[in-house]
C-alpha positions in Angstrom: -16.1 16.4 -7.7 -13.8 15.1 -4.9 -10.9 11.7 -6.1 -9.8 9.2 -3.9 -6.5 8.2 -4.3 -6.3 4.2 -4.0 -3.1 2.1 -3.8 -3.0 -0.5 -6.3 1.0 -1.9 -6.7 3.9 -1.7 -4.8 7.0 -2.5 -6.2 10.7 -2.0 -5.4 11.3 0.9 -7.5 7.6 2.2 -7.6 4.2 2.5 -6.3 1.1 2.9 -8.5 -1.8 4.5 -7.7 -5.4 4.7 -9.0 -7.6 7.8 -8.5 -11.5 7.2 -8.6 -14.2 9.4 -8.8 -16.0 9.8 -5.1 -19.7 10.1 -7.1 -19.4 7.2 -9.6 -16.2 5.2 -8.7 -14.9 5.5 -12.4 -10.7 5.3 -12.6 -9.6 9.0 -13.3 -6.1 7.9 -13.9 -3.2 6.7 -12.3 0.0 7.7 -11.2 3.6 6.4 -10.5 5.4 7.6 -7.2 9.3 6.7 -7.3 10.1 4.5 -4.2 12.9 6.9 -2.1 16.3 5.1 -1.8 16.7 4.7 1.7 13.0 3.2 2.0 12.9 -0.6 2.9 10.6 -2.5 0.4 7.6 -3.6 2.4 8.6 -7.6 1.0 11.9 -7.3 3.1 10.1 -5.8 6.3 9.2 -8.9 9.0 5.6 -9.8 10.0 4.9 -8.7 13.0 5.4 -10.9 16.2 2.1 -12.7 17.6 2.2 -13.2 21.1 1.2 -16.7 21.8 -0.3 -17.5 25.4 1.0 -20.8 26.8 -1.3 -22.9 29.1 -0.1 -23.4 32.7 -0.2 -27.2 33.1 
């Protein structure tokens, strides 16, 4: 039977993952990927810029 990987935490060091069964949605397991050291922690990055449209008066 086919997983789906699911991301559950991300943390500075680490994210966690969840894997789920495609047929009954039951949690297989989990697993911890090590963050690489030159990736920027998705806390520091900014929000993205909304364009606001100013009325002509």
């Amino acid at each position: 039977m086919a997983v789906r990987e699911r991301l559950l935490l991300v943390l500075p060091g680490k994210e966690i993952y969840d894997y789920l069964c495609t047929g009954c949605g039951a949690s297989l397991g989990q697993r911890e990927v090590p963050a690489s050291p030159g990736a920027a922690s998705p806390l520091a990055m900014p929000l993205p810029h909304r364009h606001r449209h100013r009325r002509k008066p």
